[in-house]
Structure formats: structure tokens, C-alpha cells
N, C-alpha and C positions, 0 to 999 in steps of 0.2 A: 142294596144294603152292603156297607163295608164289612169284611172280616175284622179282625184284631189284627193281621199282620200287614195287610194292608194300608193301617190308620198308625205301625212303629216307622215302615220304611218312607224315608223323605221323597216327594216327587221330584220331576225333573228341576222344576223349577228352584224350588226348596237347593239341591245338590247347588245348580249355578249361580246362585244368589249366595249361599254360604265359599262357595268356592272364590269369588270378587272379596268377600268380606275377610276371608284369613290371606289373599293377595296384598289386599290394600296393608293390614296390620302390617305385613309384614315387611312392607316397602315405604312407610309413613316414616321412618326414622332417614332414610335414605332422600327423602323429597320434601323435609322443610327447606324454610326458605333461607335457613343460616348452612345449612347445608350446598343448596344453590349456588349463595351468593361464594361460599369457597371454593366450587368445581369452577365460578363465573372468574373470581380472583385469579385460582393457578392458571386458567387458560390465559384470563389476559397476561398476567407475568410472563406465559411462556410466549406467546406473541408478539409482545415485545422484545423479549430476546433475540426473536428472530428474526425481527425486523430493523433493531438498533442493535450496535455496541455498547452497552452499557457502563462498560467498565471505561471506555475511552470518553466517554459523553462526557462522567464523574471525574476523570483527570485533566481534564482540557480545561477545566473552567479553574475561576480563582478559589483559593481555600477558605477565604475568612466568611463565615453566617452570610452578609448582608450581598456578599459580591454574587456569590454561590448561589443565591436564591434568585437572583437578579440573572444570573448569567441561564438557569434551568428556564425560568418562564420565556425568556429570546428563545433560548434551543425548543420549547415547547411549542410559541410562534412559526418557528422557521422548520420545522420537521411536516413533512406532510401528513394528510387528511389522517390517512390508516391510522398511522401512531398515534395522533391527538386524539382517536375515538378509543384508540386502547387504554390510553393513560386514562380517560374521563371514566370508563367501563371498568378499569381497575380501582379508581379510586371512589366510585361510584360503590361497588363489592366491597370494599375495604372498608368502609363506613356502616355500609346495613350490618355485616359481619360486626363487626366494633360494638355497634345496638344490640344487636341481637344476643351476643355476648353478656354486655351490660344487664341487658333484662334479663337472663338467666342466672345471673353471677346475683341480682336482687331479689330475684323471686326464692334463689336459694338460700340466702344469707339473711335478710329483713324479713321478719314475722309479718305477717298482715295486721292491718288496723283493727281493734274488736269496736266496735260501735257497743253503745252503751244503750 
């Protein structure tokens, strides 16, 4: 038969279990997936940095929209493997980030729909 003090204090279990459960809280804001795809982003930007010149890439080519756009997908073509998986992995981050955005900027701005 249990006492009364016995049946306030939590078992082991009880303690490890509660103990995971104020972990996760508190690292849940830290490990969505808009948060991810941002740590995903700054790495590939800084990756790229430090595998291309950037700023030389941007001046080398011609100035006007159509040349410029023309001249980056050649230099995208002709840059090796590493770079062309940064660019894709960057732009790939920069897109879900963008959604993810969007769906928060809507959930917080537009009322939901009342069904009738």
C-alpha cells in the first residue's frame, strides 16, 4: 500500500519523460523548418563566397536585364559541380523560406473562413 507521500513525488520515469517534454518546448522555436531553411541559406551564401568571387562574377558580365541574365546561367553552366549545388541549395532555402514567410504573414493578417 502506498503512503500519501509516496503517490505527490513523481517516479523516475515521470521526472525523464517531463524532463524531454520542457527540452523539446524549448528548442521547437529553434528547429522549425523556416528556421532551417535560414541556417540552410546563410551557409550556402557563405559557401559560395568562398568558393567564387562574387563581386567579379557581377562585374564581368554585361549590364543591360537580358544580357546579364544570359551571361549568369553560361557562368552557372561553366562553374563547377560544388558551386552549381550551392546555388541550387541556396535557391532551393530561399524559396521554402519565401513560403514559409508567406504562410505566416497570411495566417497572421487574413481571418479564417467562418463556415456557416
Amino acid at each position: 500500500m502506498m503512503n500519501n507521500t509516496m503517490a505527490n513525488e513523481p517516479s523516475g520515469i515521470e521526472r525523464v519523460v517531463m524532463r524531454r517534454v520542457r527540452t523539446i518546448s524549448v528548442l521547437r522555436p529553434f528547429v522549425s523548418g523556416g528556421m532551417l531553411a535560414a541556417v540552410v541559406l546563410a551557409a550556402a551564401l557563405w559557401a559560395i563566397g568562398r568558393e567564387v568571387w562574387v563581386a567579379k562574377v557581377l562585374s564581368n558580365g554585361p549590364q543591360n536585364l537580358t544580357g546579364h541574365a544570359e551571361y549568369l546561367v553560361y557562368a552557372f553552366q561553366h562553374t563547377r559541380l560544388v558551386v552549381q549545388a550551392l546555388v541550387l541549395t541556396m535557391l532551393g532555402a530561399a524559396i521554402y523560406l519565401a513560403r514559409a514567410a508567406a504562410r505566416a504573414l497570411t495566417e497572421l493578417f487574413v481571418p479564417p473562413l467562418r463556415r456557416a
